[in-house]
Each structure stands twice: as structure tokens, then as C-alpha cells.
N, C-alpha and C positions, 0 to 999 in steps of 0.2 A: 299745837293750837287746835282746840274744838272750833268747827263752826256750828253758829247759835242760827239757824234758821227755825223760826218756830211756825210763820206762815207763809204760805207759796204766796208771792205779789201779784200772781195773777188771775187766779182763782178765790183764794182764801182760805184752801185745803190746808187741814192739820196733819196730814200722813204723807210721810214720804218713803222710797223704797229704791235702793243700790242695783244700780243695769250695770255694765260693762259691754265697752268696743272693743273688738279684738278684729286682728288680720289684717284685711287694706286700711283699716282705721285707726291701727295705731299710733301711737308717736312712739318714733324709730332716734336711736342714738347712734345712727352713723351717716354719714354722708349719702351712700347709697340707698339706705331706706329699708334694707333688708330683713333689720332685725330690729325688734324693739319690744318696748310694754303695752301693756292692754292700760285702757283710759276709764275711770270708775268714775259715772256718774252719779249723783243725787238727784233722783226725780218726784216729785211731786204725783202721789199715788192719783189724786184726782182726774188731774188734767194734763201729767205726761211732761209739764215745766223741766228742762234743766236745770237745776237751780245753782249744781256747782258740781266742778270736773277737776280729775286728780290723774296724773299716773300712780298707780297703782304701787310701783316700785321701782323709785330712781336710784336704785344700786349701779346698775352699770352704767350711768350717764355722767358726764365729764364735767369737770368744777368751768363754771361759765369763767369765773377769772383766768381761765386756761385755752378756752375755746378760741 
């Protein structure tokens, strides 16, 4: 699934630009928190908006139907 974001809603910026969280900031796939992926967000080149946040890569994370 593409997301269609064409203008930040809070600004009105047309540019946006890919950050990423990594270390204390991750989302961790295990109980204790040790290990996990970096968080990729979409930000709004302008004014710095979140606009929308992903892990990066849910390979090692466990089927919720199972969790």
C-alpha cells in the first residue's frame, strides 16, 4: 500500500523527507525490550510534521494472531 500524502495538514508544505528512530526509541519485539527495529518516519520538509511512522522491518516480529 502506497501512502498518498500530497500536503502536510499543518503547514501546507509539498516536500517531505524520511528520518529514522533508532536505540532507546525503537519498537523492540520482545518482552524485554532489548532488541528490536528502527521506526521510519515521514516528515514534512517544512515544518518538521510527523506525518506517518512505520517499522522499518517486521521480519522478526511475531504473528499478532499468536501473540
Amino acid at each position: 500500500m502506497k501512502l498518498s500524502i500530497e500536503q502536510c495538514p499543518w503547514c501546507g508544505g509539498r516536500e517531505f523527507v524520511v528520518g529514522y528512530q533508532g536505540y532507546e526509541a525503537m519498537m523492540t519485539y520482545t518482552p524485554q525490550g532489548f532488541t528490536g527495529k528502527r521506526i521510519q518516519h515521514l516528515l514534512c520538509k517544512q515544518c518538521g510534521m510527523v506525518l506517518a511512522s512505520r517499522v522499518a522491518d517486521t521480519s522478526k516480529y511475531q504473528d499478532a494472531r499468536k501473540a
